[in-house]
C-alpha positions as CSV (number, residue, x, y, z in Angstrom):
1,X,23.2,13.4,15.8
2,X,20.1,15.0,14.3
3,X,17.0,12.9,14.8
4,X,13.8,12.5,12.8
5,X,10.5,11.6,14.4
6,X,8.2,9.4,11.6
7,X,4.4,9.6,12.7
8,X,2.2,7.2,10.6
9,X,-1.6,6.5,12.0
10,X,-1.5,2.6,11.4
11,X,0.8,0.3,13.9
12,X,3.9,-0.1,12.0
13,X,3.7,-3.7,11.5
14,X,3.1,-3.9,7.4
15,X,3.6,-0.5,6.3
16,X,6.5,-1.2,4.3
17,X,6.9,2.5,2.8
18,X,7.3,3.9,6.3
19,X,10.0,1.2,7.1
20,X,11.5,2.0,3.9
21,X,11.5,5.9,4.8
22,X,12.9,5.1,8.3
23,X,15.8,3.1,6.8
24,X,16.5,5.4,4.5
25,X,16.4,8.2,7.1
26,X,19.3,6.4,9.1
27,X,21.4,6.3,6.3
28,X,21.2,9.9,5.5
29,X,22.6,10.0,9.0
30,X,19.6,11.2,11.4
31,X,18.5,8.7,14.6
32,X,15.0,7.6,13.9
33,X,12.0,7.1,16.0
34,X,9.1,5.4,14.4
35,X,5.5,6.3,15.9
36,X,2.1,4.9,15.1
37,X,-0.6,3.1,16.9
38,X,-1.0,-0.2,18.8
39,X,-5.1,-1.5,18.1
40,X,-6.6,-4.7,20.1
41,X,-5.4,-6.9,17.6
42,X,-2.5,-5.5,16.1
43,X,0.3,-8.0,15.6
44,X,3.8,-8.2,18.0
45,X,6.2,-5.4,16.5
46,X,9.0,-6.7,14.7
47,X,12.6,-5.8,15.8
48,X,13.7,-3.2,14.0
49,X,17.4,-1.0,13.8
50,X,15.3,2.3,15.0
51,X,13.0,3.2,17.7
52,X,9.6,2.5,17.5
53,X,7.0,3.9,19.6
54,X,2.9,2.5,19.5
55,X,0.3,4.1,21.8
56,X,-2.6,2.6,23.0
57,X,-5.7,4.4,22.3
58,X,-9.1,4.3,23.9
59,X,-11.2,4.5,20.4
60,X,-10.4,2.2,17.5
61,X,-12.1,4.2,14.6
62,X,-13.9,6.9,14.0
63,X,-14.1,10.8,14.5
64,X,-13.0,10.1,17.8
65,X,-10.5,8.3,17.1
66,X,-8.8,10.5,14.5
67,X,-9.7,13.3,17.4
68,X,-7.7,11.4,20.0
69,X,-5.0,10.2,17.7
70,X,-3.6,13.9,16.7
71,X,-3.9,15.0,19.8
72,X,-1.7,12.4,21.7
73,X,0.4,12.7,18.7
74,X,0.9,16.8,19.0
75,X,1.5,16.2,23.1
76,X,3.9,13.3,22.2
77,X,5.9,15.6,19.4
78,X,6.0,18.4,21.5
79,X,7.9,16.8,24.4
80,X,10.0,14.9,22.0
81,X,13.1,16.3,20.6
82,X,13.3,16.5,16.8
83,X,15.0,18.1,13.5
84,X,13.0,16.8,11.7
85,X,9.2,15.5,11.0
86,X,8.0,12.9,8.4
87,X,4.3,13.0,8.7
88,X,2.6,9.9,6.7
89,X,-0.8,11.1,5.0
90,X,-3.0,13.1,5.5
91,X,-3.9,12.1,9.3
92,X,-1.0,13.3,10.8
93,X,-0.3,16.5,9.3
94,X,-2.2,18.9,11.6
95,X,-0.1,18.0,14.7
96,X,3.3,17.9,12.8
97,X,2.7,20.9,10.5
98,X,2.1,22.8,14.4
99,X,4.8,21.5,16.1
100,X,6.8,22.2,13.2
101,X,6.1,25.8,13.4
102,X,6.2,25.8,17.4
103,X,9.9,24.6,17.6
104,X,10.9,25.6,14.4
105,X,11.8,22.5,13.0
106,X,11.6,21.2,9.4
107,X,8.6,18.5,8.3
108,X,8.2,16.5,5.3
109,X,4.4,15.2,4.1
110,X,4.3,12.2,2.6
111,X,1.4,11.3,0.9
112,X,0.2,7.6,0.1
113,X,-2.7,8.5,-1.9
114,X,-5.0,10.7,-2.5
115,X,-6.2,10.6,0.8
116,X,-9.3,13.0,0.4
117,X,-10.5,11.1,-2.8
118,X,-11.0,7.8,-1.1
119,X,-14.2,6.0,-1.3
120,X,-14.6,6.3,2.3
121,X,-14.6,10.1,2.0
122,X,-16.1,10.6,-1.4
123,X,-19.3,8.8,-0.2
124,X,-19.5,11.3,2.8
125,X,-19.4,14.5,1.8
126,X,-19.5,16.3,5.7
127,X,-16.5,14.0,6.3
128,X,-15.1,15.3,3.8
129,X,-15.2,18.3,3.3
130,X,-13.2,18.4,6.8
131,X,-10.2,16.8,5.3
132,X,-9.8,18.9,2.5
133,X,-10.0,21.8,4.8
134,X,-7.2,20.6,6.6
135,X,-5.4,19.1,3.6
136,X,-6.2,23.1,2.0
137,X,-4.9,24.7,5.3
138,X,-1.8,23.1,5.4
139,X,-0.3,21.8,2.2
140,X,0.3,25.3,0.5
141,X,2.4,26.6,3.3
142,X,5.0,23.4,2.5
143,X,8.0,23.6,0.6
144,X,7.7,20.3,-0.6
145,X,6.2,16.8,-0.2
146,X,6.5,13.4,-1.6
147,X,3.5,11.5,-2.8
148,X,3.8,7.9,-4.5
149,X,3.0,8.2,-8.6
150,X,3.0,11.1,-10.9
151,X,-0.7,11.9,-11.7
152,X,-1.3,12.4,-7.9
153,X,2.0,14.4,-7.9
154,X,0.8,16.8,-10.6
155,X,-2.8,16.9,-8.7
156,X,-1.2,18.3,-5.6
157,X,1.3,20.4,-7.9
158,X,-1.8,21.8,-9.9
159,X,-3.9,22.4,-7.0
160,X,-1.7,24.3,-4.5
161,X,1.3,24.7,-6.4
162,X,3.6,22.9,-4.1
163,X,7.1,21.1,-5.0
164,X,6.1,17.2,-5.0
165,X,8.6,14.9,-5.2
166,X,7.6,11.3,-6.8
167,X,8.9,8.4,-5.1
168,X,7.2,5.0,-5.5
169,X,6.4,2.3,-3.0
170,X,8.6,0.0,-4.6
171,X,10.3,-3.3,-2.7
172,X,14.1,-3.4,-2.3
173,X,15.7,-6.0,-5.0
174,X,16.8,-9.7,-3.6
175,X,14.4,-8.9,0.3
176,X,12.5,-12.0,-0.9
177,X,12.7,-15.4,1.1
178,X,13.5,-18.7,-0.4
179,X,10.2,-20.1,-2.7
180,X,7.9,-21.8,0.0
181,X,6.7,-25.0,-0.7
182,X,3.1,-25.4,-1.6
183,X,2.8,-28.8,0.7
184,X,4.8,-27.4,3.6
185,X,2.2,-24.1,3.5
186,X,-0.9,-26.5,3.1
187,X,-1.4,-25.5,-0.4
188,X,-3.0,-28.0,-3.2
189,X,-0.4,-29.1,-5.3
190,X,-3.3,-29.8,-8.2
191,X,-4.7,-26.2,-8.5
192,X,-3.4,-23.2,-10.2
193,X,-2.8,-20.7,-7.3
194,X,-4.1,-16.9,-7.8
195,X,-3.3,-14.1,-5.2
196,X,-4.9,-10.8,-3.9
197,X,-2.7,-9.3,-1.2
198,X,-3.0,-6.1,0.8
199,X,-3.7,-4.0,4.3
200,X,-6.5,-2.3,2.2
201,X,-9.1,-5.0,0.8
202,X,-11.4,-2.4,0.7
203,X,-14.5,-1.9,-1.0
204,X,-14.7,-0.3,-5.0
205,X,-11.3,-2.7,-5.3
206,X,-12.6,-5.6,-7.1
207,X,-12.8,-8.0,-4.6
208,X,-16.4,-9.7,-4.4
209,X,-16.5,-9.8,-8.6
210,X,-12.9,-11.9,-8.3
211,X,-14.7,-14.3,-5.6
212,X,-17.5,-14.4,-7.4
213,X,-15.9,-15.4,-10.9
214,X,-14.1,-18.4,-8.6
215,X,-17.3,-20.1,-8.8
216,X,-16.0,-20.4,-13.0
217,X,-12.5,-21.8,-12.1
218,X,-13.0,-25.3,-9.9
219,X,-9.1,-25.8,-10.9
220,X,-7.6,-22.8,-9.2
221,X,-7.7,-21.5,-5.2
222,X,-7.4,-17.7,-4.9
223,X,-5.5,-16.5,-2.1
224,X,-6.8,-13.5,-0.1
225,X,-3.8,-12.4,2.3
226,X,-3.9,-9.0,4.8
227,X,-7.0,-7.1,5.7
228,X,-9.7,-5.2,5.1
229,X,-13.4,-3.7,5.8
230,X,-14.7,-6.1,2.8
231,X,-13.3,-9.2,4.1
232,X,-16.7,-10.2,6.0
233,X,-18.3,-9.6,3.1
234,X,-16.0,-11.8,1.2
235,X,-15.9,-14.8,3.9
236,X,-19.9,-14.4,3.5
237,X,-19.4,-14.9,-0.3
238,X,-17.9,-17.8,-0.1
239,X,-19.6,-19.6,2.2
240,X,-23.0,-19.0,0.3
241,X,-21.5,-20.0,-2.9
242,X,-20.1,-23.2,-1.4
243,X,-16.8,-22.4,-3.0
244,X,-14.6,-22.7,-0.2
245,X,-12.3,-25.5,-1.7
246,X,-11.5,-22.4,-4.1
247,X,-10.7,-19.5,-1.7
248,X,-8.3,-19.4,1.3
249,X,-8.7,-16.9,4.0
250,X,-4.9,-15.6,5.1
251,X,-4.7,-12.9,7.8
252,X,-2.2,-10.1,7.8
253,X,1.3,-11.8,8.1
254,X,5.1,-10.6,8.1
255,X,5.9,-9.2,4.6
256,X,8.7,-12.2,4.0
257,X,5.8,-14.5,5.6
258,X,3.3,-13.0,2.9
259,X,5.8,-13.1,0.2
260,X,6.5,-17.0,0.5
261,X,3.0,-17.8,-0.5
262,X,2.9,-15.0,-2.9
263,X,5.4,-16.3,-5.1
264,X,4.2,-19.4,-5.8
265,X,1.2,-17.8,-7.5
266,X,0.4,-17.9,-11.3
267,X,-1.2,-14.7,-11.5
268,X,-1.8,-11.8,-8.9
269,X,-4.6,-8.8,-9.0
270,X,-5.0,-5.2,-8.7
271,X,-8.6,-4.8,-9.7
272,X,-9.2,-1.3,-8.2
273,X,-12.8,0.4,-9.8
274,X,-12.1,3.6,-11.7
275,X,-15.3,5.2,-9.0
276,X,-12.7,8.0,-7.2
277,X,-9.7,9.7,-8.3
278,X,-7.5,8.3,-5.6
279,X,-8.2,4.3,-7.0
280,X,-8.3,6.0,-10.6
281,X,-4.5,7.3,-10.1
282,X,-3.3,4.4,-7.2
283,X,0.0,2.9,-7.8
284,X,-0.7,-0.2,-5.3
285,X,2.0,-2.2,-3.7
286,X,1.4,-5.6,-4.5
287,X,1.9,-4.2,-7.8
288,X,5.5,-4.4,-7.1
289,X,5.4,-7.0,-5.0
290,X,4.3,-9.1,-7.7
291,X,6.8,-7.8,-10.3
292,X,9.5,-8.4,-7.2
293,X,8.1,-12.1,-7.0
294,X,7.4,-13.1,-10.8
295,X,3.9,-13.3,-10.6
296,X,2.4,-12.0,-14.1
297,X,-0.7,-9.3,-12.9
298,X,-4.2,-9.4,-14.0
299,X,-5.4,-5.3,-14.1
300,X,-8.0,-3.3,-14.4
301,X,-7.7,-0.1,-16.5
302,X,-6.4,2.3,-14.2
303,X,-4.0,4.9,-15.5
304,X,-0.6,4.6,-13.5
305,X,-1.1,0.5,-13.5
306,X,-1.9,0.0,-17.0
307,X,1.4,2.5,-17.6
308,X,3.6,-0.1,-15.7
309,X,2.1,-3.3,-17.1
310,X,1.9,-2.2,-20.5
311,X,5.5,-0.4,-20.5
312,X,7.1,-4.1,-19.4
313,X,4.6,-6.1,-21.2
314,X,3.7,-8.2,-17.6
315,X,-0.1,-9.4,-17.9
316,X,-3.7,-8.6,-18.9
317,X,-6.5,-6.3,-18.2
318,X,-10.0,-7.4,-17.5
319,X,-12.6,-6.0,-20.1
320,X,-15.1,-5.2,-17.4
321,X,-15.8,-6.1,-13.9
322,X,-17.6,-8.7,-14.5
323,X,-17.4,-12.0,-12.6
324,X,-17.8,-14.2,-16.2
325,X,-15.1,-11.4,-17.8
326,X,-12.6,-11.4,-14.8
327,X,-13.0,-15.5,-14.9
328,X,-12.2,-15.6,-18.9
329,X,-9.5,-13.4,-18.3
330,X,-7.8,-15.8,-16.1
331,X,-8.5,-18.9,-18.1
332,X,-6.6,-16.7,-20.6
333,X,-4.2,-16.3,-19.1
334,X,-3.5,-19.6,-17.9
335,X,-3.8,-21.1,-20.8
336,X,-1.5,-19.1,-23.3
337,X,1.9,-20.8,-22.5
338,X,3.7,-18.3,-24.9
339,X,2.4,-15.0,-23.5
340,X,3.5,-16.0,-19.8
341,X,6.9,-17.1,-21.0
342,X,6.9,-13.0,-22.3
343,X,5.4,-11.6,-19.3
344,X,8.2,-13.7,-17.4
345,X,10.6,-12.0,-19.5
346,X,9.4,-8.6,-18.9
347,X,8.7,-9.4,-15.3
348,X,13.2,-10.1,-14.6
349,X,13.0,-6.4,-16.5
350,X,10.4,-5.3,-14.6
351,X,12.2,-6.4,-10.6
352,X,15.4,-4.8,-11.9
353,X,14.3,-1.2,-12.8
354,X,11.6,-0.9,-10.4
355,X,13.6,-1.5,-6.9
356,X,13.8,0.2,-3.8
357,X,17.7,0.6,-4.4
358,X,17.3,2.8,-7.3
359,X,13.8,4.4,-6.1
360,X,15.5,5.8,-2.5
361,X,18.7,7.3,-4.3
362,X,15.6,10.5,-5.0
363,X,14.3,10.0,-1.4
364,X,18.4,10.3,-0.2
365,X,19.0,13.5,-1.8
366,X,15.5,14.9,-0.5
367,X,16.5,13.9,3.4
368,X,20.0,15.1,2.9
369,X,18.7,18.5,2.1
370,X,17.6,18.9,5.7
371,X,20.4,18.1,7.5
C-alpha cells in the first residue's frame, strides 16, 4: 500500500482540516501517518484510524522554534518511507518540498491562509520578508496546491501562476453530538447564549470590541471557547469591567465537546478586521461550524464571509467595530423573531450544501491523481 506522510506544525488535537485530509487520504487508499508537534500543554491525542506521530521540542515559539521544527521534520521525513507528502501551510514546506525532490516523491501544499499576510507577519516586516522568500522559492516549482477559499486561490494563481485547487474547511454533515443541556454544562437558563469559538483568538479579530459591547447586554453570556494570544487580554477585560456574570472563559476542548455548547447558542461571530489580506479573504471554520449547528452568524464585512452569509441569507453584519454598534447589532438580532425564523431556514440550506461529504469528492479526485 502506498503511504502518505501529513506534516502540520500544531499538535493535531483540533485541526480538523488535517483530520479531514487524513481521512480522506485512507479512503483514496494510501496508509496515513499524521505528524505535528506535542507543546507543554497540549491536550491527550485522540484515537484516531491512522498513525499519528507528535515530537517534543525544546522551544515552544519563536525563530527557534520554527528553526528546530523543520529540521526534526526534514530528519524525520527523510528516514520515513513515503509516496506521498501533504505539507500544511506554509511552515512545513521547506523540509517536504526537499525531501520531495531527494527521494523523488510527490508533495501536495496545502494552504490555510494566507500565511504571509497575517497580522503577526505584516507587523514585522524582517520576519517577513523571510517567509515570502521561502513561500517565493518554493511555490512556483509545484504543480498544484490546495488553499481553502477562492480569493486566496486566485492570489496564489496570480502571483506564481500555480494550479490551486479550492477546497473549504467545511464539517462533515450529521458529526454533531446530541444538543447539551444548558443546566447539565452549567449554563444560565435565563440568558441568551452568544459564542466565539476558535484555535486562533487572535488579535485584529474582533475580540476585545465584542467583550467590551457585553458591558450593553446584562441578559446574554458570551462564550469564548479554544485559544489564543488575545485571551489574557480578554480575561483582563473582563475582570476590569466587572462583567464576568456575562463572559465565560472555555479552554480548547474536543470538537464534539465544543460543539455541544456551541449549539445551544443564539448567535455566533466571525468579526475578523479587514487590517491584512489574509483576515480580508479568511474563510473561518466556525463559520461552518455554525451553519453545521444552526446558530445564525453576526459578521463583519469581509469578502468570502459576507459571500456565504449573504448567498443563504443566515445573519447580520456589524456596521463598524464598535462596541455600542457590535452591541445593537445583537439586540437586533435577538429581537427580530421573523428574521431568525429566515436565517433558520437558510441555515438547514446552508448545513446541506456546505458539508464535508460534498466538499472532499474535489479533494478525492486530487489524491487519486497521485496514486
Amino acid at each position: 500500500m502506498k503511504r502518505a506522510i501529513v506534516s502540520v506544525i500544531n499538535d493535531l488535537v483540533t485541526d480538523q482540516r488535517v483530520n479531514k485530509s487524513c481521512l480522506a487520504l485512507q479512503k483514496a487508499g494510501y496508509e496515513v501517518l499524521l505528524v505535528g508537534r506535542k507543546q507543554r500543554k497540549s491536550p491527550p491525542m485522540d484515537k484516531r484510524p491512522y498513525a499519528t506521530h507528535r515530537m517534543r521540542l525544546l522551544f515552544e515559539k519563536g525563530p527557534l522554534f520554527y528553526a528546530e521544527y523543520n529540521i526534526r521534520l526534514f530528519f524525520f521525513l527523510l528516514f520515513h518511507r513515503a509516496n506521498l507528502l501533504l505539507s500544511n501551510d506554509l511552515d512545513t514546506i521547506l523540509p517536504n518540498y526537499y525531501i520531495s525532490r531527494l527521494k523523488g516523491c510527490k508533495m501536495i501544499f496545502d494552504s490555510h491562509e494566507y500565511f504571509t499576510e497575517t497580522p503577526e507577519l505584516v507587523n514585522r516586516p524582517k520576519v517577513q520578508k523571510v517567509w515570502k522568500r521561502i513561500e517565493g522559492f518554493v511555490v512556483p516549482k509545484l504543480d498544484e496546491m490546495i488553499t481553502v477559499c477562492d480569493s486566496i486561490a486566485e492570489l496564489f494563481r496570480e502571483k506564481y501562476g500555480v494550479k490551486c485547487h479550492v477546497i473549504r474547511n467545511v464539517p462533515p454533515k450529521k458529526a454533531l453530538p446530541p444538543k447539551g443541556d444548558k443546566a447539565a454544562l452549567g449554563l444560565p437558563a435565563d440568558k441568551h447564549l452568544l459564542v466565539l469559538q476558535g484555535s486562533g483568538i487572535n488579535i485584529q479579530r474582533g475580540a476585545e470590541e465584542l467583550v467590551q459591547a457585553m458591558q450593553y447586554l446584562d441578559d446574554c453570556l458570551l462564550m469564548i471557547i479554544g485559544g489564543g494570544d488575545v485571551l489574557p487580554i480578554l480575561k483582563q477585560m473582563v475582570e476590569q469591567m466587572q462583567i464576568t456574570d456575562r463572559v465565560r472563559f472555555f479552554p480548547r476542548m474536543p470538537y464534539q465537546q465544543m460543539m455541544a455548547y456551541t449549539q445551544l447558542a443564539e448567535l455566533g461571530f466571525c468579526l475578523d478586521k479587514d487590517t491584512n489580506l489574509n483576515y480580508r479573504f479568511s474563510l473561518p471554520n466556525k463559520l461552518f461550524d455554525f451553519i453545521q449547528a444552526g446558530v445564525p452568524i453576526v459578521a463583519s464585512h469581509l469578502t468570502e464571509i459576507e459571500k456565504v452569509i449573504t448567498r443563504y441569507n443566515i445573519g447580520d453584519f456589524i456596521p463598524s467595530h464598535r462596541p455600542e454598534a457590535i452591541a445593537e447589532t445583537i439586540k437586533a438580532s435577538l429581537n427580530d423573531a421573523q428574521r431568525r425564523a429566515v436565517w433558520q431556514e437558510g441555515l438547514v440550506k446552508a448545513a446541506e450544501e456546505l458539508c464535508w461529504e460534498n466538499e472532499s469528492k474535489l479533494l478525492m479526485e486530487i489524491y487519486s491523481h497521485y496514486l
